[in-house]
Biotite code that builds the C-alpha atoms (Angstrom):
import biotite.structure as struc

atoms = struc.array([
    struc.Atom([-114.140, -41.099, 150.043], chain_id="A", res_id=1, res_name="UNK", atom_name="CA", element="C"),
    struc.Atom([-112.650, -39.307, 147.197], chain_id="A", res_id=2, res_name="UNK", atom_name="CA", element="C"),
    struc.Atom([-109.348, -38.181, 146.068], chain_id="A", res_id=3, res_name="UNK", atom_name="CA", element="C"),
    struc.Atom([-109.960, -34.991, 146.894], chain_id="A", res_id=4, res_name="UNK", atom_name="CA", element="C"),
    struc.Atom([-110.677, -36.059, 150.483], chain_id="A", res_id=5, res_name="UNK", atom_name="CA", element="C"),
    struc.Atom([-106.368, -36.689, 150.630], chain_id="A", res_id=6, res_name="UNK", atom_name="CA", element="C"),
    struc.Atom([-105.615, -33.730, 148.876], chain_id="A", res_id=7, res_name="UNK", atom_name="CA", element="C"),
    struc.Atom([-106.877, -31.039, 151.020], chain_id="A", res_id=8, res_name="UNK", atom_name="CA", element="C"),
    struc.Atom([-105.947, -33.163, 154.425], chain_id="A", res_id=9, res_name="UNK", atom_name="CA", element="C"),
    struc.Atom([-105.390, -30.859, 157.497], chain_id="A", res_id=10, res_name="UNK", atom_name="CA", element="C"),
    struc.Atom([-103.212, -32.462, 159.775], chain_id="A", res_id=11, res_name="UNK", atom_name="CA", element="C"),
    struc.Atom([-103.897, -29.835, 162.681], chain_id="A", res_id=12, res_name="UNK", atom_name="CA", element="C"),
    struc.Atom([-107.404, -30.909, 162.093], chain_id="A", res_id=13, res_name="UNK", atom_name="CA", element="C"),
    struc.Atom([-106.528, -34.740, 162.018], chain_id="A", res_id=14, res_name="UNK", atom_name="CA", element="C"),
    struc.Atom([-109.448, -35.643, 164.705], chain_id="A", res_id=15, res_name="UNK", atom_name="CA", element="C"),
    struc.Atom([-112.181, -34.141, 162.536], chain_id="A", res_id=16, res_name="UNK", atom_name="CA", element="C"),
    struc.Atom([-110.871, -36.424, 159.466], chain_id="A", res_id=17, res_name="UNK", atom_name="CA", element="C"),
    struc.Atom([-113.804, -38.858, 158.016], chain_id="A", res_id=18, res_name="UNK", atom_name="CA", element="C"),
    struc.Atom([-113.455, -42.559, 159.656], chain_id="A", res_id=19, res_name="UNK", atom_name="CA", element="C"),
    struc.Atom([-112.366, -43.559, 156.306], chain_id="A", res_id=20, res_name="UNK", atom_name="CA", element="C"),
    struc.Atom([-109.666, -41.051, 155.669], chain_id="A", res_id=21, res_name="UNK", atom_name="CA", element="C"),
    struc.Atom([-107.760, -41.894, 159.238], chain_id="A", res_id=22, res_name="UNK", atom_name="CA", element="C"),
    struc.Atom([-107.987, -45.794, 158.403], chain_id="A", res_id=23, res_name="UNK", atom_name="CA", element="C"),
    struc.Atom([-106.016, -45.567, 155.401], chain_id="A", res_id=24, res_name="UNK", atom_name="CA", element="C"),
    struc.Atom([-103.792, -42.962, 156.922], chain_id="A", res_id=25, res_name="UNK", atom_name="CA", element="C"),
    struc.Atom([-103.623, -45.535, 160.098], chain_id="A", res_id=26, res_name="UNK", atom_name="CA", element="C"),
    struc.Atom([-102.486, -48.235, 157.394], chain_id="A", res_id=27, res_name="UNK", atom_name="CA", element="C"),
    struc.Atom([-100.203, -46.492, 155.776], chain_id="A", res_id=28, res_name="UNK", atom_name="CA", element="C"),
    struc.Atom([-98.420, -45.498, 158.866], chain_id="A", res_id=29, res_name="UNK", atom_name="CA", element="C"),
    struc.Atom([-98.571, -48.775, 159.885], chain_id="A", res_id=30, res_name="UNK", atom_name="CA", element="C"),
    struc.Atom([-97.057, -50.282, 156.908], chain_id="A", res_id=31, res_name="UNK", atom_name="CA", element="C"),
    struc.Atom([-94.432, -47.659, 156.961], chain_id="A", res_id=32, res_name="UNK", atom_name="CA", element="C"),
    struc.Atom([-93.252, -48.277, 160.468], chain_id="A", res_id=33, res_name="UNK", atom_name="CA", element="C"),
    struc.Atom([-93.440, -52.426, 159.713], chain_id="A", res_id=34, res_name="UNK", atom_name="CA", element="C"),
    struc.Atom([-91.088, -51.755, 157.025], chain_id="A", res_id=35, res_name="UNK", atom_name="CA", element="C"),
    struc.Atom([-89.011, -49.405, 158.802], chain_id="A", res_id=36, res_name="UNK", atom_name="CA", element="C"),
    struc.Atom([-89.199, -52.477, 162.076], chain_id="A", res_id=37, res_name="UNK", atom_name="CA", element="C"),
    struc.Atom([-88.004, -54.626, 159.111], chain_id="A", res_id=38, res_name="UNK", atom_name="CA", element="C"),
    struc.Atom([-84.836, -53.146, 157.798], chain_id="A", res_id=39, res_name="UNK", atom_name="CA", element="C"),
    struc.Atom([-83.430, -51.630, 160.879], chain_id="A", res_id=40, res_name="UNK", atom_name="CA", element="C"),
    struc.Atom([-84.069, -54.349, 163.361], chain_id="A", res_id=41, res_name="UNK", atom_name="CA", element="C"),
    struc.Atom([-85.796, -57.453, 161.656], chain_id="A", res_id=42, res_name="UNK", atom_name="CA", element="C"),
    struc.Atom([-83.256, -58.034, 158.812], chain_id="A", res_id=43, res_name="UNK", atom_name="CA", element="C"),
    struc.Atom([-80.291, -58.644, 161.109], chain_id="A", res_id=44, res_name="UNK", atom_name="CA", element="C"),
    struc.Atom([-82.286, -61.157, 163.375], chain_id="A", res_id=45, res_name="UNK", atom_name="CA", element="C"),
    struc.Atom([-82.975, -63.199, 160.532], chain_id="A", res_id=46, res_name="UNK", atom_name="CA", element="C"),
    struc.Atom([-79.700, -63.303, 158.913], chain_id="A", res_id=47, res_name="UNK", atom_name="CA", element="C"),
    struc.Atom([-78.817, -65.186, 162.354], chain_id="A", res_id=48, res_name="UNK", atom_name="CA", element="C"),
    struc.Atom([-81.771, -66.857, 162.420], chain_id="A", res_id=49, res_name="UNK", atom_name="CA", element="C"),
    struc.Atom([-80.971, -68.625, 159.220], chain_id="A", res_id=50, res_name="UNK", atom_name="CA", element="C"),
    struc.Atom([-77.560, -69.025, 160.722], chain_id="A", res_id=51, res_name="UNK", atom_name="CA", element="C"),
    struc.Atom([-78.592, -71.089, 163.523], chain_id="A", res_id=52, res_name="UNK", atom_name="CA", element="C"),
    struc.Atom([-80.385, -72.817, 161.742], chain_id="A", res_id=53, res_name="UNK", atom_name="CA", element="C"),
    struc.Atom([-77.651, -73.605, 159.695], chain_id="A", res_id=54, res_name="UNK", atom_name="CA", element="C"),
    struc.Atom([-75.331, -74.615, 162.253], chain_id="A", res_id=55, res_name="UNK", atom_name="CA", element="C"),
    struc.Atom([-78.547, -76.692, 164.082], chain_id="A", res_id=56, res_name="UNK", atom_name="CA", element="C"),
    struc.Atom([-78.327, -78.795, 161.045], chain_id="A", res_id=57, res_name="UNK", atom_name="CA", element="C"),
    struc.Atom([-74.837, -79.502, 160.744], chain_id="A", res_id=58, res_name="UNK", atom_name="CA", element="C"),
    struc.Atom([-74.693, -80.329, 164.509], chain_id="A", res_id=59, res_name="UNK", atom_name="CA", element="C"),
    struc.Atom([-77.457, -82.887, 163.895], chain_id="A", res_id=60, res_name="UNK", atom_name="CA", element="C"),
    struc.Atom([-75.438, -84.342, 161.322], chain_id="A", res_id=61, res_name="UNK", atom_name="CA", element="C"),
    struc.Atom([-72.395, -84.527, 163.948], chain_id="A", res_id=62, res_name="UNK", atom_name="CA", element="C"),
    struc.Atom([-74.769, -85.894, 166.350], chain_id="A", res_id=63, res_name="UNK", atom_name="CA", element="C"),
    struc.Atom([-76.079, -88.666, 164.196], chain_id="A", res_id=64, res_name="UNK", atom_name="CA", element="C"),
    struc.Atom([-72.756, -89.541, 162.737], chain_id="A", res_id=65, res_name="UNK", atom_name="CA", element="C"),
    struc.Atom([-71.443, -89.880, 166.625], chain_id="A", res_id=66, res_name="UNK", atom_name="CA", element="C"),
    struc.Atom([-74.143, -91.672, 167.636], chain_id="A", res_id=67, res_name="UNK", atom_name="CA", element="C"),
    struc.Atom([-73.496, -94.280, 164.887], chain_id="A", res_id=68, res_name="UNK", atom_name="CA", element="C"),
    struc.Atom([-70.289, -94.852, 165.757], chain_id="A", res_id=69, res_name="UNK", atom_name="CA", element="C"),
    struc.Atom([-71.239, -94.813, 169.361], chain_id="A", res_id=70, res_name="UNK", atom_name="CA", element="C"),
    struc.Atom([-73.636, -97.538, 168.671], chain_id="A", res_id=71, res_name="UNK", atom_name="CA", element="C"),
    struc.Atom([-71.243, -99.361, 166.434], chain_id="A", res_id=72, res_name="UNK", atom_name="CA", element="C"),
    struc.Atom([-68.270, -99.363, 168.696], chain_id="A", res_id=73, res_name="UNK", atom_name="CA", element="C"),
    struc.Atom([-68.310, -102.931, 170.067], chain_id="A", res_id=74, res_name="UNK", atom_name="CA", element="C"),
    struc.Atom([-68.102, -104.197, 166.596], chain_id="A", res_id=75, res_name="UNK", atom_name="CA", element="C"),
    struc.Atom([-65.400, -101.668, 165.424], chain_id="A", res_id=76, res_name="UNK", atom_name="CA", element="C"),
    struc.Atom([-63.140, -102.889, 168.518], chain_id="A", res_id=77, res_name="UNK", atom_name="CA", element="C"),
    struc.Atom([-63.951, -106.578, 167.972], chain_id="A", res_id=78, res_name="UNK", atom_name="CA", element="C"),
    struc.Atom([-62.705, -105.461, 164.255], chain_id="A", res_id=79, res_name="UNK", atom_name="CA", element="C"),
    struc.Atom([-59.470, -104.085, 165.559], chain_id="A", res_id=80, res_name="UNK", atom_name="CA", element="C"),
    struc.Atom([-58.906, -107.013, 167.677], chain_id="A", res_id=81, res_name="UNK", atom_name="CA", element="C"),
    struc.Atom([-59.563, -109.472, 164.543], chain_id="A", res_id=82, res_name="UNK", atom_name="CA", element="C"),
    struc.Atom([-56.697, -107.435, 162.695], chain_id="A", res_id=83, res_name="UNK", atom_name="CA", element="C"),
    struc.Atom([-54.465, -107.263, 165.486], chain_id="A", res_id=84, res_name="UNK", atom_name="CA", element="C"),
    struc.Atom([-54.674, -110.672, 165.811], chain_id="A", res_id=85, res_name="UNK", atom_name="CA", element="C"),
    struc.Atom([-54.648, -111.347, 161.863], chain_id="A", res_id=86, res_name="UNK", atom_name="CA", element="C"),
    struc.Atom([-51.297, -108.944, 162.003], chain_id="A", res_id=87, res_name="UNK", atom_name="CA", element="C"),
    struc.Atom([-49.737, -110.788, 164.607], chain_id="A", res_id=88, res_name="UNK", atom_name="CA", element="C"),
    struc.Atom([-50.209, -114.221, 162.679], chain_id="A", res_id=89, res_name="UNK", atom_name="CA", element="C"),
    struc.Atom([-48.610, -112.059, 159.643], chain_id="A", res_id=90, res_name="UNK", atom_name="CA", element="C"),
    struc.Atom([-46.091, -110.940, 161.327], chain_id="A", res_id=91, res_name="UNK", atom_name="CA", element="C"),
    struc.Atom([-44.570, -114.418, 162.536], chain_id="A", res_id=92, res_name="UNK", atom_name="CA", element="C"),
    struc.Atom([-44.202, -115.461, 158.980], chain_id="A", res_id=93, res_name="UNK", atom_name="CA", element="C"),
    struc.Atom([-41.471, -113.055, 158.789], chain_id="A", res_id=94, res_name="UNK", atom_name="CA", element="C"),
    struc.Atom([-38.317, -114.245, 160.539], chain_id="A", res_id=95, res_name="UNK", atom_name="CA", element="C"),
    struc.Atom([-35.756, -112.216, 162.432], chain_id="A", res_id=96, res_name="UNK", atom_name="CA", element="C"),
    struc.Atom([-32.236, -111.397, 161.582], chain_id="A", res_id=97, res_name="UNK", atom_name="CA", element="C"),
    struc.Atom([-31.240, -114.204, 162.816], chain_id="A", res_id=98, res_name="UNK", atom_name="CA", element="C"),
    struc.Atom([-33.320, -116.606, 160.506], chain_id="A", res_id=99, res_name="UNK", atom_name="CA", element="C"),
    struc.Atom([-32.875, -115.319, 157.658], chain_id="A", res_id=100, res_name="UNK", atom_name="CA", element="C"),
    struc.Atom([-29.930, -117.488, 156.774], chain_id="A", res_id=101, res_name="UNK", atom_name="CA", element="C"),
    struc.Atom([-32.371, -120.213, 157.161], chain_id="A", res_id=102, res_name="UNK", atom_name="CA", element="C"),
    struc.Atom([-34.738, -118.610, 155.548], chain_id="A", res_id=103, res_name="UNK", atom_name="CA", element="C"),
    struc.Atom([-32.087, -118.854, 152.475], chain_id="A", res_id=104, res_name="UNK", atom_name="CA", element="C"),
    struc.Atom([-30.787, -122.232, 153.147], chain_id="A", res_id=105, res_name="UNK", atom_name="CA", element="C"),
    struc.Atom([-35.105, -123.311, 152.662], chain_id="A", res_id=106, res_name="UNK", atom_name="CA", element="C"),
    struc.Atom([-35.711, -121.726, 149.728], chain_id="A", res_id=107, res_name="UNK", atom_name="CA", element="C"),
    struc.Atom([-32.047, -123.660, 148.134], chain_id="A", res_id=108, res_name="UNK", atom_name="CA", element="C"),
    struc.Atom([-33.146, -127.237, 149.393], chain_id="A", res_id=109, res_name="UNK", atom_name="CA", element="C"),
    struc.Atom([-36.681, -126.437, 147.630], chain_id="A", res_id=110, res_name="UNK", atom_name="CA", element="C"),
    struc.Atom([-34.834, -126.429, 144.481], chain_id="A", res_id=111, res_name="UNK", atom_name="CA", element="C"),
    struc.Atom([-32.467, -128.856, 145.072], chain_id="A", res_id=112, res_name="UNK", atom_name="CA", element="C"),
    struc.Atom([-35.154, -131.115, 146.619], chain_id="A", res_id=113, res_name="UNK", atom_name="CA", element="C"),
    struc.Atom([-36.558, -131.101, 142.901], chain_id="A", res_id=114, res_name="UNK", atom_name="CA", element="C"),
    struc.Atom([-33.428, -131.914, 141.074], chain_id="A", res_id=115, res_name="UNK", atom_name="CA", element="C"),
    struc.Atom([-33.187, -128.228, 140.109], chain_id="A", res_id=116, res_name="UNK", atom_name="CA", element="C"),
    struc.Atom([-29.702, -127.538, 139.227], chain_id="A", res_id=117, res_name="UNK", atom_name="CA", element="C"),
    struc.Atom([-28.684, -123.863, 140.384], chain_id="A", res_id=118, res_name="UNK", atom_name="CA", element="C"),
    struc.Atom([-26.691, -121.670, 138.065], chain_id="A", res_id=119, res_name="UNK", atom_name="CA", element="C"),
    struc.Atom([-27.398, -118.767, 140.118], chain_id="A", res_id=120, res_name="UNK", atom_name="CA", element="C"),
    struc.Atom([-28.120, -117.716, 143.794], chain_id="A", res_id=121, res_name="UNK", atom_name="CA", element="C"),
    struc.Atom([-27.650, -114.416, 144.990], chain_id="A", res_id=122, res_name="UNK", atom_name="CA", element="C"),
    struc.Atom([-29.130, -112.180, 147.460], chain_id="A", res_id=123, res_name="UNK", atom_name="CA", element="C"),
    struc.Atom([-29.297, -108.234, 146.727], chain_id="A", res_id=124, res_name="UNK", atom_name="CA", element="C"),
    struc.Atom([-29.372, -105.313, 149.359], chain_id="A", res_id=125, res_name="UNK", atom_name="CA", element="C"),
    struc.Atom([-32.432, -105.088, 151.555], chain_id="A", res_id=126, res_name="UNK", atom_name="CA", element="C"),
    struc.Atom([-34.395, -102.548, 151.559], chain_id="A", res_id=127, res_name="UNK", atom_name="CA", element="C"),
    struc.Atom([-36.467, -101.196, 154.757], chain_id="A", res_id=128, res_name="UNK", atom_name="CA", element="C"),
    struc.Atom([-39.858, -100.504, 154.554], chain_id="A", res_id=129, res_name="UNK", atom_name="CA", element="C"),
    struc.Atom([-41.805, -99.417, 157.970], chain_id="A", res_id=130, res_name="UNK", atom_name="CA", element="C"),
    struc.Atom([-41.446, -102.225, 160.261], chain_id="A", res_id=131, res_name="UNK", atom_name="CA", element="C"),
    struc.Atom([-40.048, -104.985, 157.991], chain_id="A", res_id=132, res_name="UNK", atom_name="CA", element="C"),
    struc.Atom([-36.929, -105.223, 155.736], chain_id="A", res_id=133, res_name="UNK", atom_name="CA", element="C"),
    struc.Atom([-36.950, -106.576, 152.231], chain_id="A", res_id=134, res_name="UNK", atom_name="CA", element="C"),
    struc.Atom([-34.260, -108.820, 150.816], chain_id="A", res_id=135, res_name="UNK", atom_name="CA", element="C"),
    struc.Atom([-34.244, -109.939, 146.622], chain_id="A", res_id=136, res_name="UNK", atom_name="CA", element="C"),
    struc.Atom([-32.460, -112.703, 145.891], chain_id="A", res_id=137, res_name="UNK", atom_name="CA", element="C"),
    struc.Atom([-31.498, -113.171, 141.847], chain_id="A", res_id=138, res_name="UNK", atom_name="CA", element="C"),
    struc.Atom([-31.826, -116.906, 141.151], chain_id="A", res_id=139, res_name="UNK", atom_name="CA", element="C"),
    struc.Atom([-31.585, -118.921, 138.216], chain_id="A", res_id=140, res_name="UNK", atom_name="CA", element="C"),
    struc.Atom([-31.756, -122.622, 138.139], chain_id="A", res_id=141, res_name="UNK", atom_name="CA", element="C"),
    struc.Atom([-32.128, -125.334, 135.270], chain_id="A", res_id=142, res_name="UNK", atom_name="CA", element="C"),
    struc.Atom([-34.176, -128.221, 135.217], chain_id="A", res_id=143, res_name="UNK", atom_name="CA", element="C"),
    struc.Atom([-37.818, -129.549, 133.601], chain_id="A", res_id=144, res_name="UNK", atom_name="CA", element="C"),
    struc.Atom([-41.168, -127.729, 133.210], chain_id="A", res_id=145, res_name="UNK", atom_name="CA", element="C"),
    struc.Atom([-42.544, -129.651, 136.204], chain_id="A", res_id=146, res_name="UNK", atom_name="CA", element="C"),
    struc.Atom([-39.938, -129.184, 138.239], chain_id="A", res_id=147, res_name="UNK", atom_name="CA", element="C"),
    struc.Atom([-40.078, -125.733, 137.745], chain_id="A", res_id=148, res_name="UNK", atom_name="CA", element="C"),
    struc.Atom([-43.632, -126.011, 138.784], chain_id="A", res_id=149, res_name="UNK", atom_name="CA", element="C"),
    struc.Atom([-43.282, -128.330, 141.982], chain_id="A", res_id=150, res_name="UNK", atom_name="CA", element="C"),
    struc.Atom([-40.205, -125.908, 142.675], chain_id="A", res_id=151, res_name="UNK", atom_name="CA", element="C"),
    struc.Atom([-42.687, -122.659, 143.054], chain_id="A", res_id=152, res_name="UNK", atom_name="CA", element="C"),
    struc.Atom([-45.716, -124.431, 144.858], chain_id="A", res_id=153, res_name="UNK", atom_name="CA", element="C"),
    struc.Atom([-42.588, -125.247, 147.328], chain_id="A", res_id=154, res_name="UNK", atom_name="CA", element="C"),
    struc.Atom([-41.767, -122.031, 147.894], chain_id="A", res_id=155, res_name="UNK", atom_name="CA", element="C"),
    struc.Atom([-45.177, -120.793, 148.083], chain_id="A", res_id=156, res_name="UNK", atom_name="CA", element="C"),
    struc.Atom([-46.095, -123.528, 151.251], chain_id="A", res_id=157, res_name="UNK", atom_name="CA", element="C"),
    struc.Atom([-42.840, -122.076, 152.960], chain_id="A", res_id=158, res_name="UNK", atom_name="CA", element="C"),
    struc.Atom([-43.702, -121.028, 156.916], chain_id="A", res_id=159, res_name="UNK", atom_name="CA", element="C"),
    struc.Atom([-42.261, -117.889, 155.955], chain_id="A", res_id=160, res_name="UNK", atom_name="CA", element="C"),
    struc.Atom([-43.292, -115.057, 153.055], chain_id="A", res_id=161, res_name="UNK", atom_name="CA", element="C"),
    struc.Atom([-41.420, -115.548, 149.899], chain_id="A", res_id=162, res_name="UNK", atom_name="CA", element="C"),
    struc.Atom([-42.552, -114.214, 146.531], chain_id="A", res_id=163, res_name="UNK", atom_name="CA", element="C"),
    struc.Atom([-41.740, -115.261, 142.900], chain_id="A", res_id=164, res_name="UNK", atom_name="CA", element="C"),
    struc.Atom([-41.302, -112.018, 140.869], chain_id="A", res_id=165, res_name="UNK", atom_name="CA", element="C"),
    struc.Atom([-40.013, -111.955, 137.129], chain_id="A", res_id=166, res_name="UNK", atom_name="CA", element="C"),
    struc.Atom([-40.071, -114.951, 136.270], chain_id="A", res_id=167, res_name="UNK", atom_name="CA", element="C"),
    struc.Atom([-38.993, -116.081, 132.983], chain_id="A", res_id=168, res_name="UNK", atom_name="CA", element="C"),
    struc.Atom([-38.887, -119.347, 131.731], chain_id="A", res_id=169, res_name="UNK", atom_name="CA", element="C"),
    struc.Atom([-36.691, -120.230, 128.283], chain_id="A", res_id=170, res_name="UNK", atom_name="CA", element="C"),
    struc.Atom([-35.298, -123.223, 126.440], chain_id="A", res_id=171, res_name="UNK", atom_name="CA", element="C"),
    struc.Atom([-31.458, -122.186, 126.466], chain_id="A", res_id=172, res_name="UNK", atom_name="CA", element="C"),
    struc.Atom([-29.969, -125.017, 123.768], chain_id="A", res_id=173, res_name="UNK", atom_name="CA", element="C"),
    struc.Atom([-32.895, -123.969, 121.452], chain_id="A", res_id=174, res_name="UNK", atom_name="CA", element="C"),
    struc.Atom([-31.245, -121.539, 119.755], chain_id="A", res_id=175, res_name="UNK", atom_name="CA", element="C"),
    struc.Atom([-28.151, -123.596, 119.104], chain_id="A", res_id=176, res_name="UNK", atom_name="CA", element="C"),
    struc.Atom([-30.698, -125.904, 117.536], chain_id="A", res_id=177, res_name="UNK", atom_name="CA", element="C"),
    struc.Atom([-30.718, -128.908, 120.579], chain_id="A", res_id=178, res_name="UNK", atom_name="CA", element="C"),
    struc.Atom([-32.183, -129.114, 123.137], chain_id="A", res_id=179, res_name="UNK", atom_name="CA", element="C"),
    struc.Atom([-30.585, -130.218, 127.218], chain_id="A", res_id=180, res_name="UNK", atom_name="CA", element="C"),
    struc.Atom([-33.192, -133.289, 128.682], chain_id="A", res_id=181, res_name="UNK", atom_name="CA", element="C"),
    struc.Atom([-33.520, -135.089, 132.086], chain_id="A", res_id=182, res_name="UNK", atom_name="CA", element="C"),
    struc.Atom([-32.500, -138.542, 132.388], chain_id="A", res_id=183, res_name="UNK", atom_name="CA", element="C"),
    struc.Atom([-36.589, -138.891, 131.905], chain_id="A", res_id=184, res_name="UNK", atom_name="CA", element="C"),
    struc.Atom([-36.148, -137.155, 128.505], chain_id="A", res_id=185, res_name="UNK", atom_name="CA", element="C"),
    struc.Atom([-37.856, -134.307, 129.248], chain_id="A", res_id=186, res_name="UNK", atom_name="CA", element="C"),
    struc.Atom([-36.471, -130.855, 128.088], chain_id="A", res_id=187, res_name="UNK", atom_name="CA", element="C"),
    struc.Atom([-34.374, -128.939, 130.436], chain_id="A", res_id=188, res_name="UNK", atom_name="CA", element="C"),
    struc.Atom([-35.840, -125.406, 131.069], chain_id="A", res_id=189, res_name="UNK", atom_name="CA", element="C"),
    struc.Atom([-34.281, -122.295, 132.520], chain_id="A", res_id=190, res_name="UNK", atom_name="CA", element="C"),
    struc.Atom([-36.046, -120.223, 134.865], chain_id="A", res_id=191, res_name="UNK", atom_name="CA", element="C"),
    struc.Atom([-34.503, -116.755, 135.855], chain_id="A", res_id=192, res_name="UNK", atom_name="CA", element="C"),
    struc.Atom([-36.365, -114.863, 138.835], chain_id="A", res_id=193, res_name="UNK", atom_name="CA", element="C"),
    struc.Atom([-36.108, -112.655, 141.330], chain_id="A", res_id=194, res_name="UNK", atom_name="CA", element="C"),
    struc.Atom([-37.607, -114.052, 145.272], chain_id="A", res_id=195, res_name="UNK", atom_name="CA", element="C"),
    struc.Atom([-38.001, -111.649, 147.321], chain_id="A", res_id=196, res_name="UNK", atom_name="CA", element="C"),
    struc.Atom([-38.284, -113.100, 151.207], chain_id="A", res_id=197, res_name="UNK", atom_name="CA", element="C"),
    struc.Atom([-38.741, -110.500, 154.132], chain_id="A", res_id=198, res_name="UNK", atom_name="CA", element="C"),
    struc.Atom([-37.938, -110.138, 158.102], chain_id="A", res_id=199, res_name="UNK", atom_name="CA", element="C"),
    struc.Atom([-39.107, -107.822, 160.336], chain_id="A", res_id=200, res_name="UNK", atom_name="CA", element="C"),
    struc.Atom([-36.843, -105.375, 161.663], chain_id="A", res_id=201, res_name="UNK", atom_name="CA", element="C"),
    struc.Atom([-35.461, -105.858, 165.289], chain_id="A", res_id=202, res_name="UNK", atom_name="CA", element="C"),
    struc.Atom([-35.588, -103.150, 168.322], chain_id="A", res_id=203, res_name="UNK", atom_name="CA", element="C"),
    struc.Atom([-32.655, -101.419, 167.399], chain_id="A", res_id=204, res_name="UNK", atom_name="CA", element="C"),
    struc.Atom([-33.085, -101.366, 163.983], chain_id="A", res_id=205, res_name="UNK", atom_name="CA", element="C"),
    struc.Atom([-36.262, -99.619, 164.658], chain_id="A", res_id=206, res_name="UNK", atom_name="CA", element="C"),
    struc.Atom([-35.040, -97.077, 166.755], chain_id="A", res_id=207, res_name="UNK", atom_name="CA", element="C"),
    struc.Atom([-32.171, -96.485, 164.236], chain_id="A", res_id=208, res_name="UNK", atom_name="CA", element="C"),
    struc.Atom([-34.765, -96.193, 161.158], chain_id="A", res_id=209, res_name="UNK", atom_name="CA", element="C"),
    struc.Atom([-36.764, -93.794, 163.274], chain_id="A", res_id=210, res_name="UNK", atom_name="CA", element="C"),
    struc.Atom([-34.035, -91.123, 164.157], chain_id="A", res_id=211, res_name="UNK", atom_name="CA", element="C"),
    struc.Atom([-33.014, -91.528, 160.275], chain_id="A", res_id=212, res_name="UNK", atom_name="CA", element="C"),
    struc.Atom([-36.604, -90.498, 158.903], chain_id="A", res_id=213, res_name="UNK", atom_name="CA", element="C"),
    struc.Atom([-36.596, -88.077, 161.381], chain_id="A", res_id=214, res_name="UNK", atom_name="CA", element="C"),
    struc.Atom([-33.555, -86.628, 160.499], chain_id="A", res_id=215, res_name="UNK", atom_name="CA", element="C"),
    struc.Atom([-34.486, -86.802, 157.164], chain_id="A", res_id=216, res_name="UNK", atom_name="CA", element="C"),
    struc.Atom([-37.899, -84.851, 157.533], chain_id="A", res_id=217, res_name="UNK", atom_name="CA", element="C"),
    struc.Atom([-35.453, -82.109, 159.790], chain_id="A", res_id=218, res_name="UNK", atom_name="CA", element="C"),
    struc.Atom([-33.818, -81.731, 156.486], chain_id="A", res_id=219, res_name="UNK", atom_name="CA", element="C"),
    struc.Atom([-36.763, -81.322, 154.315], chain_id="A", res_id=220, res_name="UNK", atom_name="CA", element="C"),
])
């Protein structure tokens, strides 16, 4: 088979063709017609082939990370009930409305209970948060470095939450160049702070706060 042999082809006389002329005509048809197949009808079938494929693999993913929490779900609701019940205890250390002046009159025999001498004892505005309301109260109170010590461990073994916040301790009579001590002759200290105690907010008050955010986000 020459060159020649394609050159002077006779289609009319295709049948007469030598064998070998016909089998690379055969292949080139065939190759032509594969690639024709291809890019009208193949090219779309495996753009959603690779698609499914695709989405096979992120619905594995789904499926695994379902069946992980499936398997897992016992412990996740023994979880919740260990925080619900950790919440709960939480949540009684925070007195009602109604004890809060208790709350106050606790945290004034602490001091006094140490021979703390109060020069100041006020309580601010409170300030609600989601389902509890804040309260600062602005204390300063006079007395010796231990005292000052016992005085916070006190308030720190309360039943109910109270916080310390800026504290400051200072020697007031040191500038004047003496200095105040206790009948044990120990120097007398002034701390200044800021306690911060907390109640939970009551039925109404929740109900209240609720239609306030909510007119509030109506606004925005």
């Amino acid at each position: 088979m020459t060159l020649d042999d394609f050159n002077h082809i006779d289609f009319k006389q295709a049948g007469n063709l030598p064998v070998a002329v016909k089998t690379v005509l055969l292949s080139l048809l065939f190759f032509a017609l594969l690639a024709l197949g291809y890019y009208f009808l193949w090219i779309d079938a495996w753009a959603k082939l690779d698609e499914a494929q695709a989405q096979e693999q992120q619905l594995r993913q789904v499926f695994t990370a379902k069946k992980s929490q499936a398997i897992n779900l016992t412990r996740y609701q023994q979880q919740m009930a260990d925080i619900e019940i950790s919440f709960g205890a939480m949540l009684k250390q925070l007195p009602d409305k109604s004890q809060m002046d208790g709350l106050l009159t606790d945290i004034n025999q602490a001091g006094l209970g140490r021979g703390l001498e109060f020069e100041l004892f006020k309580p601010g505005q409170e300030t609600q948060a989601e389902f509890y309301a804040q309260m600062p109260i602005s204390i300063k109170v006079l007395g010796t470095y231990h005292a000052l010590g016992a005085f916070a461990t006190d308030i720190s073994k309360l039943s109910r939450i109270v916080t310390l916040n800026d504290v400051v301790i200072t020697n007031p009579n040191k500038a004047a160049g003496k200095e105040a001590k206790s009948n044990t002759g120990d120097v007398l200290l002034m701390m200044e702070a800021v306690a911060n105690t907390y109640r939970y907010l009551d039925a109404d008050e929740l109900a209240d706060k609720k239609k306030t955010d909510k007119a509030a986000a109506g606004k925005r």
